[in-house]
C-alpha positions as CSV (number, residue, x, y, z in Angstrom):
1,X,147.1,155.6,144.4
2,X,143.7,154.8,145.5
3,X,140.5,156.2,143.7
4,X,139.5,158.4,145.8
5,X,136.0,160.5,145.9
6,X,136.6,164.1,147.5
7,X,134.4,165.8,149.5
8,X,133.8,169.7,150.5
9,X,132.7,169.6,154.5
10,X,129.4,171.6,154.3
11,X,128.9,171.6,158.2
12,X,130.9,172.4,161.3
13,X,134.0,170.0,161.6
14,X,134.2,171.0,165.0
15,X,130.8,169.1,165.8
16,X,130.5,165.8,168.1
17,X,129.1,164.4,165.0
18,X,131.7,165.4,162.8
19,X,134.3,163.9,165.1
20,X,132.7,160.4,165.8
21,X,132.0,160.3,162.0
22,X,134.7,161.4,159.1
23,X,135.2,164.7,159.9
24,X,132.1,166.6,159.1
25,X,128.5,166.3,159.7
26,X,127.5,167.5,156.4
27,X,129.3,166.7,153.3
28,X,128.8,167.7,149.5
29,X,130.4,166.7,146.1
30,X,130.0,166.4,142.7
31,X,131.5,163.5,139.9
32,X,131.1,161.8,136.9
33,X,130.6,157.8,137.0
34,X,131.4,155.1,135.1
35,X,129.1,156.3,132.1
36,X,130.4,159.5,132.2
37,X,127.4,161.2,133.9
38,X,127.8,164.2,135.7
39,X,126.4,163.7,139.6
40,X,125.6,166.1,142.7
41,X,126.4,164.1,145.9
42,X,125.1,166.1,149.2
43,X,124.7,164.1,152.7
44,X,124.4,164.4,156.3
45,X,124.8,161.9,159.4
46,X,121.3,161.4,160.6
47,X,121.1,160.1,164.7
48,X,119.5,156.7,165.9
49,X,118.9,156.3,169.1
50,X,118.8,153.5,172.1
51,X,115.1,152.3,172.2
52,X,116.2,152.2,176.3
53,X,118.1,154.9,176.8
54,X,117.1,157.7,174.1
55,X,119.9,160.3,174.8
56,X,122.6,157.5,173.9
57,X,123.3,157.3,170.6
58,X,123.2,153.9,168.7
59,X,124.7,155.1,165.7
60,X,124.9,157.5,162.7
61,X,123.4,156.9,160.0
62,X,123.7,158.0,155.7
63,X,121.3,160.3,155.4
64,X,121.4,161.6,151.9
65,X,120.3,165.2,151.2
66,X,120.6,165.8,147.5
67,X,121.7,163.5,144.3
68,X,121.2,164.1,141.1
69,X,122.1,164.1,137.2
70,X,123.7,167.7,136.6
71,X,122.6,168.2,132.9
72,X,122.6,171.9,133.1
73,X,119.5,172.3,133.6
74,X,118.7,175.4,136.4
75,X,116.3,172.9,138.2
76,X,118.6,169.3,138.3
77,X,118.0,169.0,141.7
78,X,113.9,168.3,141.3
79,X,114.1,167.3,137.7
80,X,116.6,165.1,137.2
81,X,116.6,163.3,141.2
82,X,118.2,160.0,141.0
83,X,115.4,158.0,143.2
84,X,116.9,155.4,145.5
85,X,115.5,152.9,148.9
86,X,115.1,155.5,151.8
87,X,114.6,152.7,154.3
88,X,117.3,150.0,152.7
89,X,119.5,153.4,153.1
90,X,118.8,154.0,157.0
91,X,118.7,150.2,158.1
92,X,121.8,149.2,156.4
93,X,124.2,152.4,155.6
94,X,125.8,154.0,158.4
95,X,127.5,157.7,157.6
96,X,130.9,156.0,157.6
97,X,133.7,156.2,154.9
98,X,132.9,152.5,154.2
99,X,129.3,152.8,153.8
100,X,129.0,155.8,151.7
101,X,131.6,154.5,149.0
102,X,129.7,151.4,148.8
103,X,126.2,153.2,148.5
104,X,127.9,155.5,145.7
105,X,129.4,152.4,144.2
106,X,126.3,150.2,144.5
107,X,123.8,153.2,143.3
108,X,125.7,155.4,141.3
109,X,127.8,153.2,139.2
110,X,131.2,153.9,140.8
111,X,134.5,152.3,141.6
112,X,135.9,154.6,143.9
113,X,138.3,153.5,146.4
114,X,137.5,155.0,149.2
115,X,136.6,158.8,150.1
116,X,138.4,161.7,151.7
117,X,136.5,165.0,153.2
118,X,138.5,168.2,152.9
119,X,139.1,170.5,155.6
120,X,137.8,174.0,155.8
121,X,140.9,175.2,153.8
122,X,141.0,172.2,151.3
123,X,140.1,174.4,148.7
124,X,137.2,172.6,147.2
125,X,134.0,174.3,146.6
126,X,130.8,172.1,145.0
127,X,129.0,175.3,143.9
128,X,130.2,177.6,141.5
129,X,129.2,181.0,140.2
130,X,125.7,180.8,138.1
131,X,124.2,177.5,139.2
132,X,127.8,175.6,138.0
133,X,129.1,173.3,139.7
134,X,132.8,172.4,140.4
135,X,133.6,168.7,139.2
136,X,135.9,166.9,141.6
137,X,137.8,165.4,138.9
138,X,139.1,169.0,138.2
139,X,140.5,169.3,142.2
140,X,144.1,169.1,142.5
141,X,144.6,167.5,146.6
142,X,147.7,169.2,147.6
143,X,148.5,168.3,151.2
144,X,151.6,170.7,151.6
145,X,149.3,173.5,150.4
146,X,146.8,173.0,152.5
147,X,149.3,172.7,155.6
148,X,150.7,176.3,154.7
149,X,147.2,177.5,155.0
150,X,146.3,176.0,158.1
151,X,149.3,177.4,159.4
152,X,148.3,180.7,158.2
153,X,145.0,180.2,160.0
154,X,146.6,179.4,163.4
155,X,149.1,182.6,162.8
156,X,145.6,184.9,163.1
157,X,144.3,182.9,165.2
158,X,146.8,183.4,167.9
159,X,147.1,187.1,166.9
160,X,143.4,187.9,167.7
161,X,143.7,185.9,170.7
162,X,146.9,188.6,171.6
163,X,144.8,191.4,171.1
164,X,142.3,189.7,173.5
165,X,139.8,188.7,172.0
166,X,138.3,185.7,173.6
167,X,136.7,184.2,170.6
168,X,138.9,185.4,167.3
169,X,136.1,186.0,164.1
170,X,138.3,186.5,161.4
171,X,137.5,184.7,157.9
172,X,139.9,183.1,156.1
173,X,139.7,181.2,152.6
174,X,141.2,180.4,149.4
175,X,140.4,182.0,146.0
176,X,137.7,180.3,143.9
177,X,140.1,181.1,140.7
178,X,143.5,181.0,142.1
179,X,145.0,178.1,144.6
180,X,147.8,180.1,146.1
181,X,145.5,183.1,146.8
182,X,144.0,183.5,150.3
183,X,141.6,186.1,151.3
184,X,141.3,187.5,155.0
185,X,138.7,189.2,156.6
186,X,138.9,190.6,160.0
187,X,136.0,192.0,161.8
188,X,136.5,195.5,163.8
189,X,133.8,198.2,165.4
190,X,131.8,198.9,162.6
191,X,133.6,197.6,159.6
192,X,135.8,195.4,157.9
193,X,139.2,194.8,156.4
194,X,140.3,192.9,153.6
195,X,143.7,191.4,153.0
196,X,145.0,188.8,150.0
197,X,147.7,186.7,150.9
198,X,150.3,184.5,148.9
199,X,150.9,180.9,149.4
200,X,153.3,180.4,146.8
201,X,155.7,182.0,148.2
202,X,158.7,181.4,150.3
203,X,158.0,183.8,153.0
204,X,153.5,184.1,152.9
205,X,153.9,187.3,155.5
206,X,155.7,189.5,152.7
207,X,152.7,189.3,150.6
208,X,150.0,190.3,152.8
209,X,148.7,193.3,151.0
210,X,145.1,195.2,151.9
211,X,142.8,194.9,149.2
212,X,139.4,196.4,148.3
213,X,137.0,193.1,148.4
214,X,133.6,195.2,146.7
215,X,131.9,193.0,149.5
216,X,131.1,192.5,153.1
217,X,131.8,196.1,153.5
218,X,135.3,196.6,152.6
């Protein structure tokens, strides 16, 4: 299998941007490299432009947001910046799967492969609960899993949509302790609901159970 550097999509996969890139404008990780440092990886495609025609669009290029050392320290992000050439970055590094594992390579003393961005239900989250972050070394990638959930998705999905709602607002998402655990949230007059649903499962609609959340006002 190939080495490959995961990413949480931090922006709307839903975008032109997204779409014409690798699946999300915005994307956010964190590693360790060849020396065994700890790293924060956050990027988004920036636009450039025809010089003739400005509202075409030339191409999209690596725009990096964030990267640092993550030493534990509550301020990494300004104190421990890894510096790096802004303009070597925007003339020769386009916001492409290619590009950003050879910048990450090149830079940040990699040997990754390639790179993969998650989908909204991959079940990856960077940030974790007291300025921690989640290392991608600890994800497990579980394509079968994260098919049940999308299925899941399109299940409410299509039952707002019966209800009439033109635009369905329901949230859906996986635990940040458990893998198999889902939480929805639907959205009525006023308040909210909260229901935790199980993936591992053979039938996922038996478990639905309402739950209390202690948030979002339910």
């Amino acid at each position: 299998m190939k080495k490959t550097l995961y990413f949480e999509g931090a922006g709307w996969a839903e975008a032109d941007t997204s779409k014409n890139t690798i699946g999300n404008c915005r994307v956010r990780t964190a590693f360790i490299n060849n020396e065994g440092r700890k790293i924060y990886f956050e990027a988004s495609a920036a636009t450039i432009y025809n010089e003739k025609n400005k509202k075409e669009i030339e191409r999209y290029w690596l725009y990096i947001n964030h990267v640092f050392y993550i030493t534990g320290d509550e301020d990494d992000c300004n104190n421990n910046r890894i510096k790096f050439d802004w303009q070597d970055l925007r003339e020769n590094y386009n916001y492409s799967k290619e590009d950003i594992t050879k910048w990450i390579n090149k830079n940040l003393n990699c040997n990754f492969e390639t790179i993969k961005v998650l989908p909204d239900l991959g079940g990856y989250s960077v940030h974790g609960e007291n300025r921690t972050y989640n290392m991608m070394e600890d994800y497990n990638y579980n394509p079968e899993l994260i098919r049940i959930r999308e299925e899941i998705e399109k299940h409410f999905y299509e039952f707002e949509k019966s209800e009439g709602k033109e635009y369905p607002n329901f949230s859906l998402w996986v635990d940040a302790e458990d893998i198999h655990l889902l939480h929805l949230l639907r959205h009525f007059n006023g308040y909210n609901k909260h229901w935790s649903i199980r993936t591992d499962t053979n039938s996922w609609e038996d478990t639905i159970t309402e739950t209390i959340l202690g948030k979002y006002a339910c």
